[in-house]
N, C-alpha and C positions, 0 to 999 in steps of 0.2 A: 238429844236433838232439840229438846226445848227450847224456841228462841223466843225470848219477852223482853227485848231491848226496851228503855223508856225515857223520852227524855225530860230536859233538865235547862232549868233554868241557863243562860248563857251559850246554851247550845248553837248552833249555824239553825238559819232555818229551814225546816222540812229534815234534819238530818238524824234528831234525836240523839246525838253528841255533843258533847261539850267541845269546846273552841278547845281547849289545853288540860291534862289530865290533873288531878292534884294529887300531889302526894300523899302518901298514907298519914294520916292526923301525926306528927311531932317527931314522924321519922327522914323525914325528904325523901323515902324510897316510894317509887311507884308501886299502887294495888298491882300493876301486872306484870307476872314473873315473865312474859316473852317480851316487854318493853326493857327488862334488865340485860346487861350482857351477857353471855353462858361463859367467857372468857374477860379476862381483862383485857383491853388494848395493850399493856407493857407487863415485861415480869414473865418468868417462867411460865410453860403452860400445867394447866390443870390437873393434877394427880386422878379428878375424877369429873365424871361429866352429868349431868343430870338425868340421862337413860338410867345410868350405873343409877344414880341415887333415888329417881321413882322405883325402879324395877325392885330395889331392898323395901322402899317402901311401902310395898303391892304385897309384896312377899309375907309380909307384917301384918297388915291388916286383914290379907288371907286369913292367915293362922290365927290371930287374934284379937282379929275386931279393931274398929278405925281409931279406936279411945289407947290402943297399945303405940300406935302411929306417934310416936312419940322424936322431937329432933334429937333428944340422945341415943335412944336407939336405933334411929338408921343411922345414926354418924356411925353409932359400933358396928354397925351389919357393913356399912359400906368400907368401914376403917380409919376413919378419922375423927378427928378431937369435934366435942358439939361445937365451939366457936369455930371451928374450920367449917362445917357443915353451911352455918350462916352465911359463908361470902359466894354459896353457890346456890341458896336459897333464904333469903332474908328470915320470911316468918312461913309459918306451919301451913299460913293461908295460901303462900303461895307454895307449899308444897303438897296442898290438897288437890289445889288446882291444876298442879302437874300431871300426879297421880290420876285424876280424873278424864286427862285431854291423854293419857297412854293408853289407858283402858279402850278410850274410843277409835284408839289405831288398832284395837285387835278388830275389831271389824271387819272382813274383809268384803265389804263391798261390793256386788255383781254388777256386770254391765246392764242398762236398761234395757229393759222388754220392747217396750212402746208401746205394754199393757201398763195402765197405772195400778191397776186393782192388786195383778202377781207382784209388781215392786214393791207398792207400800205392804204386803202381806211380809213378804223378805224379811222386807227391815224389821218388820214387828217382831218377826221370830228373830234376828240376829239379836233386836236389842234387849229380848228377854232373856234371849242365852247369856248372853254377856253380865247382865245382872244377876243372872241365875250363877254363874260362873266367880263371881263378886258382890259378895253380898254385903258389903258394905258400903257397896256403888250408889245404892238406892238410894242415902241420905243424902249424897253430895250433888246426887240428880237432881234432889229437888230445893236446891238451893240457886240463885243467881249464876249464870253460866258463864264463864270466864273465856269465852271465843279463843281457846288454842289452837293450832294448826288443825289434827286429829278433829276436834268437834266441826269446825269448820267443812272441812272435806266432807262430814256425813251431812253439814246442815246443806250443803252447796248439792248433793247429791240424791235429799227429801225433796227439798223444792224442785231439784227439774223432773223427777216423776208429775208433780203435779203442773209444772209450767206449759203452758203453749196446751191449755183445757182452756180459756178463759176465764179464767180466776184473777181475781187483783191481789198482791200481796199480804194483804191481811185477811181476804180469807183464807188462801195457801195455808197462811200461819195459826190459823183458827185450827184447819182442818190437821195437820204435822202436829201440835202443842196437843187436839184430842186423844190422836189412834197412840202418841208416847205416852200420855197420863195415863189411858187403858192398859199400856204395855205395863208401867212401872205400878200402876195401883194392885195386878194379878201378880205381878213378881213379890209385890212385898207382902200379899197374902200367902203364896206359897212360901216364903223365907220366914216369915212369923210361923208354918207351920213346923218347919222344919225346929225353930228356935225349940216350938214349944215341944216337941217331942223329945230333944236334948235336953231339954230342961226336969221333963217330967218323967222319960224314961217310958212313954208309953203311945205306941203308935197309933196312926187315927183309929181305923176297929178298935184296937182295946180304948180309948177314950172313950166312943161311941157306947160301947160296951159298958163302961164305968158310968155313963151320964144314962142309960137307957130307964131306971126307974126314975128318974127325977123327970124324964121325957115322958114317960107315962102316964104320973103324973098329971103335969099336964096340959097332957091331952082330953085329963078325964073333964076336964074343969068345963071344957065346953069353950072358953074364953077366945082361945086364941083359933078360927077358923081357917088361916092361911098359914100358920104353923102347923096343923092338923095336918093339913093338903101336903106338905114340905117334907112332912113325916110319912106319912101314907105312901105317897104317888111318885113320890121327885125320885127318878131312878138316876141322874148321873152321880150324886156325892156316891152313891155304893159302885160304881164301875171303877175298874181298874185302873182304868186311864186316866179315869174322871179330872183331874188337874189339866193335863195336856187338850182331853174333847174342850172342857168347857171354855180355856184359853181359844181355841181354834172357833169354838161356835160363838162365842164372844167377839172377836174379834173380825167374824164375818160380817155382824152386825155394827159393830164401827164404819166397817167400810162399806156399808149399806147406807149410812147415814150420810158418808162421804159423796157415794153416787148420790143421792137425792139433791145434792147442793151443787151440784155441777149444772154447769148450763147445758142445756137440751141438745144441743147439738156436739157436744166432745164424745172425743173419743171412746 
């Protein structure tokens, strides 16, 4: 839901858009795969559509990380030749960006409360699941946002939680850009943990377990006195939950920070 539009030399004023799009550098194709046709105007129709072709693509990068996201492999998962692939999505980029704007339709969205506080809570937790659920999501999040249909509807549906508080647009978009970089910066601490226990074959305890003389250590040295405290006293890293509490107590405080910045009088 990151929106950070910006504009650009030539643009209309006030509007942060360029008057006319340019083509991608030396190909004539537009950057944006929902400016291209999904059908040709003449000529048989389509053996295959581009649901079919994210959804092989999703599948993919499921299983095997965004780097296996490769246009000859979803041509074979979908069944068709890589050059055929191309005439229903040019380049990779725009079949990242596909991939991206599908994800954000699993969403499903609740009707507003007319509490801001429960709505943006929602969304936090829907859009961690959703990265939790794809974790290869995370990289493309934090890349330039390609305004597909799917993104759209969720961006359209962050801002009116906060609309009609008396906020101007760019704070709305200050405060939406914070509580998602919260969401996505605790997803991809838990997904690095995850990596790293695949990798090494050893759950957090036994890590903790394995680093505890070096932690000891130290401690002894005297050096570090807010590592001592972290060691000693911090009771969430050992609670069971502890990833889920500390996401949730985290995240209360976002929206504590949210409320402070609202004008006195909103809801």
């Amino acid at each position: 839901m990151t929106v950070t539009p910006a504009g650009e030399a030539g643009s209309r004023p006030g509007s942060g858009i360029p008057e006319d799009a340019e083509p991608m550098p030396g190909t004539g194709i537009s950057p944006v795969v929902w400016m291209l046709p999904e059908r040709p105007a003449r000529g048989p129709k389509p053996a295959h559509s581009r649901d079919e072709i994210a959804a092989a693509a999703i599948k993919i990068a499921d299983a095997d990380g965004l780097d296996a996201v490769t246009m000859r492999r979803v041509a074979a998962a979908v069944g068709c030749g890589t050059m055929t692939l191309y005439r229903y999505v040019p380049t990779k980029d725009h079949l990242l960006d596909l991939i991206a704007d599908v994800t954000a339709g699993e969403i499903e969205l609740p009707a507003l409360s007319g509490d801001w506080r429960a709505d943006l809570r929602e969304i936090a937790c829907l859009q961690r699941a959703l990265l939790m659920r794809h974790p290869w999501l995370a990289g493309l999040q934090s890349s330039r946002p390609s305004f597909g249909p799917n993104t759209l509807r969720n961006v359209e549906h962050g801002f009116s939680i906060l609309d009609n508080l008396g906020l101007t647009i760019d704070e709305m978009m200050i405060m939406l850009n914070s509580l998602m970089a919260y969401v996505l910066g605790v997803a991809v601490g838990q997904l690095a943990e995850q990596e790293a226990q695949r990798r090494t074959g050893l759950t957090a305890e036994q890590w903790q377990a394995w680093m505890s003389p070096y932690v000891r250590k130290l401690m002894a040295t005297g050096q570090y006195p807010m590592f001592n405290r972290i060691i000693a006293d911090a009771a969430l890293p050992h609670r069971e939950n502890s990833a889920e509490e500390g996401f949730r107590l985290g995240l209360e405080r976002i929206l504590d920070g949210i409320a402070a910045g609202l004008p006195a009088d909103a809801g």
